[in-house]
Structures are given as C-alpha cells and as structure tokens.
C-alpha positions as CSV (number, residue, x, y, z in Angstrom):
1,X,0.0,0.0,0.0
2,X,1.6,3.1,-1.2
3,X,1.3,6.3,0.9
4,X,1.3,9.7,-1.5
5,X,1.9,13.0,0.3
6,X,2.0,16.2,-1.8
7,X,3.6,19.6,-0.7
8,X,0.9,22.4,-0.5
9,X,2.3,26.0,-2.0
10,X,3.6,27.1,1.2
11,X,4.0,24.2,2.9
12,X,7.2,23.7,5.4
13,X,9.2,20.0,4.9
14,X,8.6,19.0,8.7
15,X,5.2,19.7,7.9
16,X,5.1,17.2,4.9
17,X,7.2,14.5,7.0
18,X,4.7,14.7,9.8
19,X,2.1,14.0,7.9
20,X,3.5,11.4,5.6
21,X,4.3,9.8,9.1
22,X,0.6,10.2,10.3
23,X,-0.8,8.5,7.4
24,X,1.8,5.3,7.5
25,X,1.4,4.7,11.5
26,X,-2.9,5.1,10.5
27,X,-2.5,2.7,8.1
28,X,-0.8,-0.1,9.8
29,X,1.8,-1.1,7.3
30,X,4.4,-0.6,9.6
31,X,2.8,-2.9,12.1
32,X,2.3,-5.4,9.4
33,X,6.0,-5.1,8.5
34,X,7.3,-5.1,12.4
35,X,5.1,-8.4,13.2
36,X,6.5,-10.6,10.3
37,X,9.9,-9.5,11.1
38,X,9.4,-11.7,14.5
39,X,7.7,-14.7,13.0
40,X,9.0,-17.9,13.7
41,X,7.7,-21.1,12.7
42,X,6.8,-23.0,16.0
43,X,9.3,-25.7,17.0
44,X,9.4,-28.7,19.1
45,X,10.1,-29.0,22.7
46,X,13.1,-31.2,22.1
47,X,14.4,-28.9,19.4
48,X,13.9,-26.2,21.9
49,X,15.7,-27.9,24.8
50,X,18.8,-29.0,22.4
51,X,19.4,-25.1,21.7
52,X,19.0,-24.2,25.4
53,X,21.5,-27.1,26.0
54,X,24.1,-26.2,23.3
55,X,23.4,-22.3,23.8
56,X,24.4,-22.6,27.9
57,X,27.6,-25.0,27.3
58,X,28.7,-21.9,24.4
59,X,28.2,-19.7,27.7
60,X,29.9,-21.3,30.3
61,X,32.9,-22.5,27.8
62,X,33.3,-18.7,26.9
63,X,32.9,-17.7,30.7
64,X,35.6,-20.3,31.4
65,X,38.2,-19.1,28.6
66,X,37.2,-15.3,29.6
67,X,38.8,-16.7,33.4
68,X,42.1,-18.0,32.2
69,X,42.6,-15.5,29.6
70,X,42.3,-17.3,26.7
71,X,40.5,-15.6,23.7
C-alpha cells in the first residue's frame, strides 16, 4: 500500500514528513512489516531444549576461557 503525500504551496518540509508519518502509522503497514519481522515457525520441545543445551555449554565454555585468559 503506497502512501502519496504532496507539498501544499507554502507548505514547510517537517510539515510534509509529519504527515506522511501520520498517514503510515494510521494505516498499519508498519505494524504489518514489524510483526512478520518476529515470525518464527513453531518448533518442538526437544528442538527447543537442544538449543538451550548447546546455547548454555557456548556460555559457560566462553565464561571459562574469559577466566584463564584465553580468547
């Protein structure tokens, strides 16, 4: 959905950006955009719990090497 915004004669530019930005939060394309940016498709508990598994070993291994000095 494409939002047109034309500059009246004596129109200022914030003038023309604050409405142009009115008109795209009313019509809810950037809400639209925003949610499908944070889909996921659902996943299983097991996959889940493998991640949180490998994810907390990558932590503690890092915290470990940060301790000795090692990069």
């Amino acid at each position: 959905m494409v939002q047109v915004t034309r500059k009246d004669a004596r129109e200022a530019n914030e003038n023309i950006i604050r409405r142009f930005n009115r008109k795209v939060l009313q019509s809810g394309v950037l809400a639209e955009a925003k949610a499908s940016m944070r889909f996921s498709k659902p996943i299983s508990k097991t996959e889940r719990r493998t991640k949180a598994i490998i994810r907390k070993s990558r932590k503690a291994e890092k915290l470990n090497k940060a301790r000795l000095g090692i990069r």
